[in-house]
C-alpha positions as CSV (number, residue, x, y, z in Angstrom):
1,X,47.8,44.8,-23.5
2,X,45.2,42.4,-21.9
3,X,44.3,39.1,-23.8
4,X,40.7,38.4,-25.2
5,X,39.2,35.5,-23.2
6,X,37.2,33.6,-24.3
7,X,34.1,32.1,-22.6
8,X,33.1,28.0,-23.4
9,X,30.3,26.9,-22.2
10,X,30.2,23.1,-20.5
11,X,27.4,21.4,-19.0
12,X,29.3,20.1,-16.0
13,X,32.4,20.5,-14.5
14,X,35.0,18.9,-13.8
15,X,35.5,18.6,-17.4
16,X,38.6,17.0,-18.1
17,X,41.8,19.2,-20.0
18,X,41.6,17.5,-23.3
19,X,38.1,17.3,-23.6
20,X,38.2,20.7,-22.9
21,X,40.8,21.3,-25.8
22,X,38.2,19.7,-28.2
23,X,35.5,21.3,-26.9
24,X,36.9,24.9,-26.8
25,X,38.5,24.2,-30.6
26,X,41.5,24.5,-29.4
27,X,42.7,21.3,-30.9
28,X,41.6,19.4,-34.0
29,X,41.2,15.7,-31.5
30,X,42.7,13.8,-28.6
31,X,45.9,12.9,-30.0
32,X,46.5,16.5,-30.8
33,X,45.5,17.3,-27.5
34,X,47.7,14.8,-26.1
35,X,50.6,16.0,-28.1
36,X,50.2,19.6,-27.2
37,X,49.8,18.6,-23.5
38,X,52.4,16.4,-23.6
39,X,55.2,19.2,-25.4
40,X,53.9,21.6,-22.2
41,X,52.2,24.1,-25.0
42,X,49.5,24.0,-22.6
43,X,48.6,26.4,-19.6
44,X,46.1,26.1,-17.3
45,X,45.6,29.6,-15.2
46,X,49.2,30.6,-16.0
47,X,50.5,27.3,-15.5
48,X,52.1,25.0,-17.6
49,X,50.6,22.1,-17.5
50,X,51.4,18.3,-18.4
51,X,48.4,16.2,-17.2
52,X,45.3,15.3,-20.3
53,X,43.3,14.5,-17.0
54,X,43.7,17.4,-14.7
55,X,40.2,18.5,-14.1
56,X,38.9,21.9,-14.9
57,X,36.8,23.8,-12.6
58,X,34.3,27.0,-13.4
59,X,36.6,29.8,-14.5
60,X,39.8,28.1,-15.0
61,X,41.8,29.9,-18.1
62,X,43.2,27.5,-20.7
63,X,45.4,28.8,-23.1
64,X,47.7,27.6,-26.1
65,X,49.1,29.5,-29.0
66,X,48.0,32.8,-27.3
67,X,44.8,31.7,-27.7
68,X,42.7,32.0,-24.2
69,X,39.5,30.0,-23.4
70,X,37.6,30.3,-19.8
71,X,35.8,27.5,-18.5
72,X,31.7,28.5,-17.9
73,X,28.4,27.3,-17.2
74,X,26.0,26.5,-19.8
75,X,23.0,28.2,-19.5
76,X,19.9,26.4,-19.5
């Protein structure tokens, strides 16, 4: 079974991880964000990841909790 994706729009990208978190309400804040980083209960296209800062590009696939969000242009 294939996982909904969902699309957030950002202005610009890079956009950092846990901005992206907030933005995507993934997490309630930073230190959430941090936290869930942090415990690796965050993937980035697949990938486990344990940096706040890694930057996000267009498509990139964040996920946590089985919960999927995909990095997109806003439209103007």
């Amino acid at each position: 079974m294939q996982r909904e994706i969902t699309n957030v729009p950002v202005v610009r990208t890079p956009i950092r991880l846990g901005q992206f978190l907030k933005l995507a309400n993934l997490v309630q804040d930073g230190v959430e964000a941090k936290i869930r980083i942090q415990h690796g209960e965050v993937q980035v296209n697949g990938m486990k990841e344990t940096r706040r800062g890694r930057q996000l590009a267009m498509n990139d696939v964040v996920e946590v909790n089985g919960l999927a969000c995909r990095v997109s242009l806003q439209q103007e």
